[in-house]
Every structure is written in structure tokens, then in C-alpha cells.
LOKEVEX-164514 format. One record per atom (N, C-alpha, C): residue in one letter; x negated, y negated, z negated. Coordinates in steps of 0.2 Angstrom, whole numbers, plus 2048, in hexadecimal, padded with zeros to 3 digits. Each point is the difference from the previous one (the first is absolute). Layout:
BEGIN
AXYZ...
This chain:
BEGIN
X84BCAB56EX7FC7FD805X8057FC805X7FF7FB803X8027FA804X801806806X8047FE805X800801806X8027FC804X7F97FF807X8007FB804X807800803X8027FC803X8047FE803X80280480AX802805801X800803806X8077FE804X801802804X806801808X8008087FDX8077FF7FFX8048087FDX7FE805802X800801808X7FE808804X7FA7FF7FCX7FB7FC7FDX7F98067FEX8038057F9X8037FD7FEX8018057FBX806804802X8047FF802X806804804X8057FD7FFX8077FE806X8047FB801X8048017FBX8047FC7FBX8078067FCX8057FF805X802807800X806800801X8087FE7FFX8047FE802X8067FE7FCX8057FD80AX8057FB7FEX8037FC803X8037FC7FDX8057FA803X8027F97FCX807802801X802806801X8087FF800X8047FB806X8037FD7FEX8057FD805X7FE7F97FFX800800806X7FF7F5802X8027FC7FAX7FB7FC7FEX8047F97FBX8008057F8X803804800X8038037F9X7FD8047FEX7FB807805X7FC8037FDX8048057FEX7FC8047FBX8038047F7X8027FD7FCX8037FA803X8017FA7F9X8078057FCX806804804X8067FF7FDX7FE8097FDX7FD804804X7FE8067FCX7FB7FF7FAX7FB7FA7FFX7FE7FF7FAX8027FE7FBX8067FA802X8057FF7FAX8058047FEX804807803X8018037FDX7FB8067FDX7FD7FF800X7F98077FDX801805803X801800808X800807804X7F7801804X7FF7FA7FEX7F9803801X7FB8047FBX8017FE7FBX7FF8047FAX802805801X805802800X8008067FDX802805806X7FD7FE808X802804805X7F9802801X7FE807800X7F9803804X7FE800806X8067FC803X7FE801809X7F97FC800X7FF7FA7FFX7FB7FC803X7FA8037FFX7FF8057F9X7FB8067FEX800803806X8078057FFX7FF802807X7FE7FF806X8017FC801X7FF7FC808X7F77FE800X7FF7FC7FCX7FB7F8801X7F78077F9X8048047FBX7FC8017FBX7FF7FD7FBX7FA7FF7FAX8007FF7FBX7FE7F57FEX8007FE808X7FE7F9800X8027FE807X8067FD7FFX8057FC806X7FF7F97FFX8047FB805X8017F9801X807801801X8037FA7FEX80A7FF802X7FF7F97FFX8047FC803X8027FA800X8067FE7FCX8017FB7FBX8067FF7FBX7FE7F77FFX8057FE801X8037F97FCX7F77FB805X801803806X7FB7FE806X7F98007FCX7FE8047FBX7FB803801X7FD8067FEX7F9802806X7FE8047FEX7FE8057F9X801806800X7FF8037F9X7FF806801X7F98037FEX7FE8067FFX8028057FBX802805802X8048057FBX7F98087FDX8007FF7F8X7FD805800X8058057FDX801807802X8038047FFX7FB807800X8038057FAX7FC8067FDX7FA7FE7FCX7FF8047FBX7FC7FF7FAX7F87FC801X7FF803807X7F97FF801X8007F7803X8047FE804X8037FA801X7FF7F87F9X8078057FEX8017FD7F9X7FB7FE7FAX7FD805801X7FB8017FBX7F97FC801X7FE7FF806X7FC7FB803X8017F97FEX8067FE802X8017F97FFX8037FF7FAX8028057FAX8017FC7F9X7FA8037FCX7FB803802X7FA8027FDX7FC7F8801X8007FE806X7FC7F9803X7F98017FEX7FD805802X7F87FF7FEX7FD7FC803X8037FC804X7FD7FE807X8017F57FDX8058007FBX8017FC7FEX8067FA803X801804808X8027FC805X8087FF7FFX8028057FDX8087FF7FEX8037FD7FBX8047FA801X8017FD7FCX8098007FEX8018007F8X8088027FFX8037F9801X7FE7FB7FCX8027FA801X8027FE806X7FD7FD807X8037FE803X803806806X8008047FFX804806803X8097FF7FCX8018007F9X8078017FDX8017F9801X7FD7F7800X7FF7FC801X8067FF807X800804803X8047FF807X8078017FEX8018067FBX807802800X8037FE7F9X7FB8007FCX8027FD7F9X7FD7FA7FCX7FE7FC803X7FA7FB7FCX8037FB800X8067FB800X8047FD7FEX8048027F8X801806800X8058037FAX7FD8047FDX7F78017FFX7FD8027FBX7FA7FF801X8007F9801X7F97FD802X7FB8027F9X7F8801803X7FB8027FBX8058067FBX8018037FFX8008077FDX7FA804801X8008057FCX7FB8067FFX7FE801807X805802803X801803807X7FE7FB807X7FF7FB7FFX8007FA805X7F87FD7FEX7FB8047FBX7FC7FD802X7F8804800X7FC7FE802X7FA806802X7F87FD7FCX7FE805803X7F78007FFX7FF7FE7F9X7FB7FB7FEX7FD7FF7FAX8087FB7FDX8037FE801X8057FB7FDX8068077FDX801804806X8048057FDX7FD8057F9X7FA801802X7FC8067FBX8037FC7FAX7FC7F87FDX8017FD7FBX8097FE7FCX8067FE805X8048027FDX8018077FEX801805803X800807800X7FC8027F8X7FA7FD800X7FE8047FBX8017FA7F9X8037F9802X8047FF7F9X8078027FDX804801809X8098047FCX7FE808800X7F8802800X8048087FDX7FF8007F8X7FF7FB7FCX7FF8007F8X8098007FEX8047FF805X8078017FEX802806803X7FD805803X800807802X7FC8047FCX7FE7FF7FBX7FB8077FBX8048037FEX7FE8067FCX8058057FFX8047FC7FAX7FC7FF7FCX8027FC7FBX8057FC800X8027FB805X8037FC803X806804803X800805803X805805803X8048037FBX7FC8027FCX8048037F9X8027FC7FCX7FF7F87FFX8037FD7FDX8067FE804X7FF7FF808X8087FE804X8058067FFX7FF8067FFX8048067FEX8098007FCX7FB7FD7FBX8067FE7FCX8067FC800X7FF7FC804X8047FC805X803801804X7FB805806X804804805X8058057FCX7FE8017FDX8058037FEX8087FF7FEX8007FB7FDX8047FE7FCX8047FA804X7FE7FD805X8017FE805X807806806X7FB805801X803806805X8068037FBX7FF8007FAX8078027FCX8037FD800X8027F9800X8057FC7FEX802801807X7FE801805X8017FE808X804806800X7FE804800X8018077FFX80A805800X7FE7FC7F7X8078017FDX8067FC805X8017FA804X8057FF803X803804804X7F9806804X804805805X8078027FEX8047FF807X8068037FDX7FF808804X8068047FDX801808804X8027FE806X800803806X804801806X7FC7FD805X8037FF803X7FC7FE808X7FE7F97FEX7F87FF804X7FC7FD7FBX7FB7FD806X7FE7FA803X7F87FE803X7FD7FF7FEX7FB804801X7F98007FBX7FA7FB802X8007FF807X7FC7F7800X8017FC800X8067FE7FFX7FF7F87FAX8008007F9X803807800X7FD7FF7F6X7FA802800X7FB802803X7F9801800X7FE7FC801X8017FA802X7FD7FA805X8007FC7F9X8067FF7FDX8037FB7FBX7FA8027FAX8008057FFX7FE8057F9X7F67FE801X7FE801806X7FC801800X7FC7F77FFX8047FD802X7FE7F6800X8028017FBX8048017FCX8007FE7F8X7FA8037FBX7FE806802X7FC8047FDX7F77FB803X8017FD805X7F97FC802X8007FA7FEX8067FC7FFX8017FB7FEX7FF8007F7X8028047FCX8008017FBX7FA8017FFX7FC807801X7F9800801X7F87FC801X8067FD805X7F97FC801X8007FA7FFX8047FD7FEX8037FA7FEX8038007F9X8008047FBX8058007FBX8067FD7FDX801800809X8077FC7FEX808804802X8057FF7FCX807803806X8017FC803X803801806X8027FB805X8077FF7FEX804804801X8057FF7FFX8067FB806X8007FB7FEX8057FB806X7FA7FF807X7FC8017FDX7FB7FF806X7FE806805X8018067FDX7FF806804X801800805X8087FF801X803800809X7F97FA805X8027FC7FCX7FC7FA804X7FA802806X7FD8037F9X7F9802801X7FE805803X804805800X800807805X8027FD806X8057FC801X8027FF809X7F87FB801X7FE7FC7FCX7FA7FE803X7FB803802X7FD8057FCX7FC806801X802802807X808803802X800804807X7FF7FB805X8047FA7FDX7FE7FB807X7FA7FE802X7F88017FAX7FA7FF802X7FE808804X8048047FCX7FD808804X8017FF807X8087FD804X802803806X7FF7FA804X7FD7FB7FCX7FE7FA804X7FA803806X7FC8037FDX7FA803803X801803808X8068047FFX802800808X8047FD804X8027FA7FEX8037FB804X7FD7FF806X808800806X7FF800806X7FD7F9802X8047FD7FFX7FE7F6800X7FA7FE7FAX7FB801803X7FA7FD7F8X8017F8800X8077FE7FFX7FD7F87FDX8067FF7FCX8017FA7FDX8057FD7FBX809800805X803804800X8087FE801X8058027FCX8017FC7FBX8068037FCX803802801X7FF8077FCX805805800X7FE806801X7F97FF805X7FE804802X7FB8057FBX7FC807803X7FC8027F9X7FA7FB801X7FE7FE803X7F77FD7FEX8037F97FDX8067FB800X8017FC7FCX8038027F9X805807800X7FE8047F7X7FD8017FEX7FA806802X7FB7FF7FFX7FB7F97FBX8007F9804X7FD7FB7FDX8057FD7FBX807800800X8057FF7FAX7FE8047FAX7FE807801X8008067FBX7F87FD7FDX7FB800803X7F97FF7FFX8027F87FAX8047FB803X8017FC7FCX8048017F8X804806800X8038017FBX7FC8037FCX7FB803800X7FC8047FBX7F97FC7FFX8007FD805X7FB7F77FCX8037FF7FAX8087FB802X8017FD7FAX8048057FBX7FF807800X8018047F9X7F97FF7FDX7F9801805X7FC8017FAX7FD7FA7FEX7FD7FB804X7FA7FB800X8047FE7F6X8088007FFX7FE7FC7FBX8018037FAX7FD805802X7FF8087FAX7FA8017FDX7FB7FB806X7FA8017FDX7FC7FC7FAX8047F97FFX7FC7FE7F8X8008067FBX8058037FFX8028047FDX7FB8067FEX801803806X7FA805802X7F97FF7FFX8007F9802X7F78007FDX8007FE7F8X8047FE7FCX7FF7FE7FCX8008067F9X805807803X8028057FEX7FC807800X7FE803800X7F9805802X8098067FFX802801804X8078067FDX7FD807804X804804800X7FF806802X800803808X8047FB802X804801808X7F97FD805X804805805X7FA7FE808X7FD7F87FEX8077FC802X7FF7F8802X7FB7FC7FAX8018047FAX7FA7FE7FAX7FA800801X800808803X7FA803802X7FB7FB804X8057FE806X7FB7FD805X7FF7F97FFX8037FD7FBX8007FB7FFX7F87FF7FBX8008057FCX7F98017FCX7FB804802X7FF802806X7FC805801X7FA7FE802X7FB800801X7FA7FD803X7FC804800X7FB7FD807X7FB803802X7F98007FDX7FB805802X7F98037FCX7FD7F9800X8007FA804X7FC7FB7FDX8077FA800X8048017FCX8067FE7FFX8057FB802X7FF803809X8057FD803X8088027FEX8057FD800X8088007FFX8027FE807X808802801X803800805X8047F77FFX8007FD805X8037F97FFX8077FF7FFX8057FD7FEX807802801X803803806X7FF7FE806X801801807X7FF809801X7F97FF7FEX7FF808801X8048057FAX8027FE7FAX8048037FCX808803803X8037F9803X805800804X801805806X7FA800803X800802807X8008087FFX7FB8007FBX7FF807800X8088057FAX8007FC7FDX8078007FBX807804805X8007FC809X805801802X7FF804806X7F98047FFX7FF803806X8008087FAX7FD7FF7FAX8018067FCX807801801X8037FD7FBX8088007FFX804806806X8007FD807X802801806X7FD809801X7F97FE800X7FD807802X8038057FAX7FF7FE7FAX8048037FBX806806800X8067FB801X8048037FEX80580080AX7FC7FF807X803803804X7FD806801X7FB8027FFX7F98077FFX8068057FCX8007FD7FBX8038077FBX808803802X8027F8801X807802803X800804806X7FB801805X802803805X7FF8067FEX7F98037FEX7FF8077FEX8058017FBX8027FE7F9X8058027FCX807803804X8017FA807X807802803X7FD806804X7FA802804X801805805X7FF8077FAX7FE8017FBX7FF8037FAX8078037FEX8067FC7FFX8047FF7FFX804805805X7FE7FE808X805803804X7FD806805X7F98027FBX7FF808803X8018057F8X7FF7FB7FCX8038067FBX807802800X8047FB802X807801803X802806804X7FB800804X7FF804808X8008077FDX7FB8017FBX7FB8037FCX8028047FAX8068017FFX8028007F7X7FB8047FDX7FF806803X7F88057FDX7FC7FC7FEX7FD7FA804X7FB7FC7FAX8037FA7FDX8067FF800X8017FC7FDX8008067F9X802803800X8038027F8X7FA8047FFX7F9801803X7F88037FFX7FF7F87F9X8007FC806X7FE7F87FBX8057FF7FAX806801802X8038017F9X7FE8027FAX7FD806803X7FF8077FAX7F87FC7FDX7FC7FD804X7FA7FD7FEX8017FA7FBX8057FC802X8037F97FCX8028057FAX8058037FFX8038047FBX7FB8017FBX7FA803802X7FC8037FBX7FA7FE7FDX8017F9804X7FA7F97FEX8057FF7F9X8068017FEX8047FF7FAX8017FA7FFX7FE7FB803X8037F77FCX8047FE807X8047FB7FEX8047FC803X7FD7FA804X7F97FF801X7FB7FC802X7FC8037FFX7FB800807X7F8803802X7FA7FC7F9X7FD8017FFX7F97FE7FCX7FB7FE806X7FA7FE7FDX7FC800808X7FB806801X8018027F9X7FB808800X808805804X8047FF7FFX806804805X800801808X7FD7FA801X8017FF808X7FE807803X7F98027FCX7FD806805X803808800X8047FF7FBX805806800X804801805X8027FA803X805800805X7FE803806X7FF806802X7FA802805X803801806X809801800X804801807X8037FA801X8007FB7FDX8027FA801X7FB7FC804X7F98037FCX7FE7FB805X7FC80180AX8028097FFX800804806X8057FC804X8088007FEX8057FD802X8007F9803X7FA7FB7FDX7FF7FB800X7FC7FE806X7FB803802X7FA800803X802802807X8068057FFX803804808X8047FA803X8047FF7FAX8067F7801X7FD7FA806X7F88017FCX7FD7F9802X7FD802807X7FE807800X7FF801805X8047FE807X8058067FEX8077FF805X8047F7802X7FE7FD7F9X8047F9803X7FB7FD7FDX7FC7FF803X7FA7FA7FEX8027F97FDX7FE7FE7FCX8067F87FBX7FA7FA807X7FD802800X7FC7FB803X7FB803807X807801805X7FD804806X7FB7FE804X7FC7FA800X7FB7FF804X7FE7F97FCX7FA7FC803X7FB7FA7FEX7FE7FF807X7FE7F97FDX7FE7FD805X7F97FD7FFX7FB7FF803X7FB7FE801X7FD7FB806X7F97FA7FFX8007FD807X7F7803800X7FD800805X7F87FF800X7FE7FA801X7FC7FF7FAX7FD7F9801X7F8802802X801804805X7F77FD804X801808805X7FD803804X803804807X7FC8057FAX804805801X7FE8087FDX803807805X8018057FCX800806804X8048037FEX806802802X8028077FDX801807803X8008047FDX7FE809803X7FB7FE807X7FD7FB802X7FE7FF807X8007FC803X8087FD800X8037FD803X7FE7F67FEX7FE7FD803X7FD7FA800X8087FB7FCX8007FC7FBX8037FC800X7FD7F97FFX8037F8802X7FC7FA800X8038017F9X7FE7F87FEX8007FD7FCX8097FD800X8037FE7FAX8067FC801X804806804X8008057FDX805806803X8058027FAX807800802X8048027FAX7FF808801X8008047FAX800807800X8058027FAX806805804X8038027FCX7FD8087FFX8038027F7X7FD8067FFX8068037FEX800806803X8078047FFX8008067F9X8037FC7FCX7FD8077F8X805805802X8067FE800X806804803X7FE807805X7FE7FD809X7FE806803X7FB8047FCX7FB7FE7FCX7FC8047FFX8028057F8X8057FE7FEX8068077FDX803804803X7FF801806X803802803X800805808X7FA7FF7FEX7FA804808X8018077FEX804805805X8008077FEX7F8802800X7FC7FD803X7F8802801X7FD8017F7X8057FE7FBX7FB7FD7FAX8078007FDX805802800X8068017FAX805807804X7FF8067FFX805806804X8077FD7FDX806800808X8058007FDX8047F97FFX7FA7FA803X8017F97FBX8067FD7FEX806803803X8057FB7FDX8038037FCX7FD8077FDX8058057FAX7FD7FC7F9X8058027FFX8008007F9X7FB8037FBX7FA7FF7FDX7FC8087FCX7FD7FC7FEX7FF7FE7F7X7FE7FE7FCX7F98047FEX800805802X7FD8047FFX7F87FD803X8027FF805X7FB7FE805X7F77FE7FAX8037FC7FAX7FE7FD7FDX7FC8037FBX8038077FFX7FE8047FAX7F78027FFX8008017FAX7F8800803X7FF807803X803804800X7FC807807X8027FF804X8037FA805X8017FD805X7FC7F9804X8027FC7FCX7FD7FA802X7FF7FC806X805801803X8007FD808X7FC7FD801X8047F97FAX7FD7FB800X7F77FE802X7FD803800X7F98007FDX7FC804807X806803804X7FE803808X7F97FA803X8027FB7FEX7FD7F9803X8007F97FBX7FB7FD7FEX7FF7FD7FCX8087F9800X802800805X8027FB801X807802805X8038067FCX807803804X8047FD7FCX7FF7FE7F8X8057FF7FCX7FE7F97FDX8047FB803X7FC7F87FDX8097FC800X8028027F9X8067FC802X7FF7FA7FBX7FB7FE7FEX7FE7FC7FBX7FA7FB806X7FF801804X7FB7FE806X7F98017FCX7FB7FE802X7FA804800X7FC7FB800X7F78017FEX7FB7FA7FEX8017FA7FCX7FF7F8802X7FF7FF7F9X8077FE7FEX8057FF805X8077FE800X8048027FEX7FC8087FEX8068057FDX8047FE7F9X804801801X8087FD7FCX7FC7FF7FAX8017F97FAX7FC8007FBX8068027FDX8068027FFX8038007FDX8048097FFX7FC802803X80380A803X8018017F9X7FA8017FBX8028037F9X8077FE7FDX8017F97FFX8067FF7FEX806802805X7FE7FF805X807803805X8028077FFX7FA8067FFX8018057FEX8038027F9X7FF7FC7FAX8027FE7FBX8068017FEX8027F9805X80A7FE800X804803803X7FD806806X803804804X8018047FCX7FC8047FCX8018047FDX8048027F8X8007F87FDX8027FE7FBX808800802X8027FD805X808800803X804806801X7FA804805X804809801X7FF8017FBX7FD8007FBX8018047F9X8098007FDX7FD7F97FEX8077FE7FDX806802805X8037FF807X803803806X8008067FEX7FD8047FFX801807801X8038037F8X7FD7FB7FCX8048037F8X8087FD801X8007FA804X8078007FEX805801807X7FF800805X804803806X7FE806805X807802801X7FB806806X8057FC806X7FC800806X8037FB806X7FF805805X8057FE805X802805806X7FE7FE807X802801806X8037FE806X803805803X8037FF806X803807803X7FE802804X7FE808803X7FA803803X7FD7FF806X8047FB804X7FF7FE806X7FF7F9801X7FE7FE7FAX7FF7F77FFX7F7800804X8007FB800X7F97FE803X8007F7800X7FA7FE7FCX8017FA7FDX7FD7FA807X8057FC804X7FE7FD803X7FB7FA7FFX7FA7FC803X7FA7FE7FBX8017F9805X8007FC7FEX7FD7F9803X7F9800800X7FC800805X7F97FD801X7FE7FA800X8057FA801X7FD7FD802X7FB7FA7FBX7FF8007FDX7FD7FD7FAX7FB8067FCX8048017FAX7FE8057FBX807805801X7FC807800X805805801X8097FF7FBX803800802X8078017FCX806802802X8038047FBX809804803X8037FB803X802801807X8047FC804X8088017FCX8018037FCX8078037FEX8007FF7F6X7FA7FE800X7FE8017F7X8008047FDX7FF806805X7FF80A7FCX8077FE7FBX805802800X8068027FEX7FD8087FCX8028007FBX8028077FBX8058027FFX7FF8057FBX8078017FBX7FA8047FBX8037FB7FCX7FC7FE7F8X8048057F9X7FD8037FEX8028057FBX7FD7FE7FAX8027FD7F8X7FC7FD7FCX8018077FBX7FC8027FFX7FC8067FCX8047FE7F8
């Protein structure tokens, strides 16, 4: 249902402030200290205002918050022009970037390259993909985020594209990061050199990798993602136009294989923390008996994917969304107009002692079924985001995640020393400010 249009006090003023003259929360939100700090929870509660980059933005934080506005029963939250601010130059029209009846329709022609069927035929791939990558680990001191980063776009590029990159790998990862970190560029306009002009460089270099890929593709019915989208069509058989094959090609890609890499790396550096579960999942990888997962294997993996779930918990791959209202709505009360940026904090709501005991420990357990934290609150555990936006691509992300630590744990056992603590850049998408250093043991 619509709501009329009011003056805030009727439904009650939101709390918040604009920070410092001219600049606001602009320099605490580009490094991500707004995220992942629970003061303004504390302070302001579960729906504040801050001022960034001179405008206004509503913060919804804790599950009830969060869950309101990526639920959108109201309709009034829109993803597109909300990401549109920060990302809509470098991954124009994606999945992600667009809403209501135009979204439902793409959504429900790329999930025909999401069926299980579809998943268990990408398997094979990922696999064989993750070994070859695999085998170059050397022993000794060892950083495990960028060979995760590398492994991880070759394994999405390979999969969803059937193709190897090879001289063009490097290329095309640094384009990806410069579309990623383009997103919180201080200056938002073209100055070479700067991120918001990489950014538009990078966006160009994955144009001209794919646009002249796609005769092919159409012409070819083959087994990979970019086939898929390319033949896929809708109940009264609409198809995606090339733009939209492109578009959504380099917004999958990017979600792809930055998502896996984060969780694989924080995975990576609390089993480290962790040797007990590291060598629990070992013992589980062990007795699954092959050298590569099956897709009937995947649910064997029952502590990996505990380990998994606390990971994502603890370092969220995708710590907040952003959203705009296109017409005046309401949240928990609180009146908001139309043309309102709202961010949503998936991160603090991992993290509310009120709905997680203990939240910054470590306990996979949390997850086990005679526990279940997760489930304290419909919408405590959403690192996949929630409603119609929820991640099209989770099954396969849990898939690849799971497919890599398998292989990882058959063939190395990896350390840290007891007093490490992995320091994280926020400012984009979470990642080791140091590239999580090991010491790599090959089994």
C-alpha cells in the first residue's frame, strides 16, 4: 500500500547527524568504518541519517531494519538507482542494478543457467580448473589472496565463458578491481589516474574482451554461463539483446569470483587460527575418498560448510547494499521521502550481541542443527542479501567454495603464528590488507 506523503515528526523524526561541514561521513564511509562500527547503532538505533559525498542517506542497521527494506513489500525500495550512485558507470544494468517487473523478467531468464543441472554440469570444470591452479602452490611462506583471486577468475572465466584466459588474465582481473574500487572513489569524475577514471578504463576493457565473443556464442549452444545467456529465453520467449548478455556477463563475472575469493580467503585464515577444524574438515574431505567433490558430495561436507557460513558471517564478502525510494514510504516508523538513498548494513547485523552471543568469536558451531543462531531472527544471517535480490548465484558460490577447500585441505595443511590477526581493508569489498601470508605445508 502507497503512503501519502507527510512532514517526518508525524511518523517520528530519524535520528542521525551530517558529521563535519562540506565532507560529512564521506572519509569514514570510504574507508568502511561506518559499516562495520556499531556506534551509530548505538547512538541513533536501528534507523539513522549521515551525510556522505553532500548527500543525505538513511542507514538501516539490525535484522529488523535490514529486513524491511530488502524484503520491499512496500515496493518503494529500489536497487538500481540506489547501486547506480556508486557503481552504475562499471556495471551498468546487471542483475543487481535493476528492479520491479523488468528485474523479475531478467532474473527469471538467467536462472535457466543456475538449475542444478546446470551446476553439476559447471562442476567439472571447477574442478579441473581449481587443480591445475592448485598444483603450482609452492611449500613455505605463501599469500593466499592473490592466488585465490587469480584461481578464483580463472575458475569464472573458464566456467562461464569456456574459455582459458591465459595472457589476458592479468588484464582482466586488474580491470575487475578497478571497476570494484572505482565504486568508492573520492573524486566521482574522470581524472586520469585517478579510481573513478580506472574504473571507466577497466569497464572498457571487458567491453572489448566480450562484445566480440558473442557471434560465436550465439551461434554455438556450448555448455558455459555466456552460452547459456546467450540462448536462454523467456515463458513467452523473450531473449536478452547483446548489451544485456554483456552487461550482465561482467556484473556475473565480477560478483562471481570477488564473493568466492573473499569467503575462500577468510576460510582460509580462521582455519589457520583454528587447526582443530581445520583437520575436523580434513578428516571430512578425507573420507569423501576422491580427489575432486561430485555434486552428490557437496552435502557430505557438513563442517565445511559450518566453517563457511561463520566465515561469511564474521567477514561479510558484500557488507552492505544500497538502495533509493522511489515514492515516500516508512521504515520501523520512521517517515522516509521519496529520492532517499538508504544504506543497508548486512555486516552490523552479523554482529549484534542482542542475536549472535560472543559475536566476534569464532564457533562454527553456531550453525549446527541443535544450535542454530542463525534462525534466532528470520533475517540475522543474510550474507547472500535477502528478497527478490538475493544473490542468483549462492548455489554455485557455495559449490566453488566448497569444491576448492576440498582440494586445499587434500593437498596442504597451512598455518599462521598465534598471535596473527588478519588486518582487512573495507573499503570496497572486504580484503587482507597484508594478503593473509601462511606457511603452506604440501601433504
Amino acid at each position: 500500500m502507497a503512503i501519502e506523503s507527510r512532514e517526518a515528526d508525524d511518523c517520528g523524526a530519524i535520528p542521525g547527524d551530517g558529521g563535519l561541514p562540506l565532507l560529512g561521513y564521506t572519509a569514514q564511509f570510504l574507508s568502511g568504518k561506518l559499516t562495520i562500527s556499531r556506534e551509530r547503532y548505538d547512538r541513533y538505533g536501528p534507523v539513522s541519517w549521515f551525510r556522505v559525498f553532500g548527500i543525505k542517506v538513511v542507514t538501516a542497521q539490525g535484522p529488523d531494519a535490514c529486513g524491511e527494506v530488502l524484503q520491499n513489500r512496500s515496493h518503494a525500495f529500489a536497487s538500481g538507482p540506489g547501486w547506480s550512485f556508486l557503481i552504475g558507470p562499471f556495471f551498468q544494468r546487471g542483475l543487481m542494478l535493476l528492479d520491479f517487473d523488468e528485474h523479475h523478467l531478467h532474473r527469471r531468464i538467467m536462472q535457466q543457467a543456475f538449475t542444478s543441472d546446470r551446476l553439476a554440469g559447471y562442476l567439472e570444470l571447477v574442478n579441473s580448473t581449481l587443480a591445475a591452479g592448485l598444483a603450482g602452490w609452492p611449500s613455505g611462506d605463501f599469500h593466499v589472496y592473490p592466488a585465490i583471486k587469480q584461481l578464483t577468475l580463472d575458475v569464472a572465466t573458464r566456467t562461464f565463458m569456456g574459455a582459458q584466459l591465459d595472457a589476458d588474465a592479468s588484464r582482466l582481473n586488474t580491470a575487475f578491481v578497478d571497476c570494484v574500487r572505482a565504486g568508492t572513489a573520492a573524486l566521482r569524475f574522470k581524472v586520469p589516474g585517478l579510481r573513478w577514471s580506472r574504473g571507466l578504463a577497466g569497464r572498457k576493457v571487458l567491453e572489448d574482451f566480450l562484445y566480440p565473443q558473442l557471434p560465436a556464442k550465439r551461434a554455438d549452444a556450448g555448455d558455459d554461463l555466456f552460452s547459456a545467456l546467450c540462448h536462454a529465453r523467456g515463458e513467452g520467449g523473450e531473449q536478452f539483446t547483446d548489451d544485456d548478455v554483456v552487461n550482465h556477463m561482467i556484473f556475473l563475472l565480477m560478483a562471481a569470483h570477488d564473493t568466492s575469493t573473499i569467503t575462500i580467503t577468510a576460510m582460509a585464515y580462521y582455519l589457520a587460527k583454528h587447526p582443530e577444524w581445520q583437520e575436523r574438515c580434513r578428516a571430512e574431505s578425507q573420507a569423501v575418498g576422491t580427489p575432486t567433490v561430485g555434486y552428490a558430495d557437496l552435502a557430505k561436507l557438513s563442517s565445511l560448510d559450518l566453517v563457511m557460513k561463520e566465515a561469511m558471517r564474521l567477514i561479510t564478502p558484500v557488507p552492505g547494499v544500497m538502495r533509493k525510494t522511489v515514492r515516500d514510504t516508512e521504515l520501523l516508523g520512521h517517515f522516509i521521502p521519496a529520492d532517499t538513498y538508504v544504506s543497508v548494513n548486512l555486516y552490523g547485523a552479523h554482529h549484534l550481541s542482542e542475536y549472535w552471543p560472543d559475536p566476534e568469536h569464532f564457533d562454527p558451531e553456531r550453525f549446527a542443527d541443535d544450535r542454530r543462531d542463525d534462525k534466532v531472527h528470520r533475517n540475522a544471517w543474510m550474507p547472500f542479501g535477502n528478497g527478490v535480490h538475493k544473490c542468483i548465484g549462492l548455489h554455485f558460490g557455495g559449490m566453488e567454495i566448497k569444491a576448492a577447500m576440498h582440494q586445499l585441505l587434500l593437498s596442504y595443511r597451512w598455518s599462521v603464528p598465534p598471535d596473527y590477526e588478519m588486518p582487512i581493508d573495507w573499503s570496497s569489498l572486504p580484503r587482507p590488507k597484508d594478503g593473509l601470508p601462511v606457511r603452506l605445508q604440501r601433504l
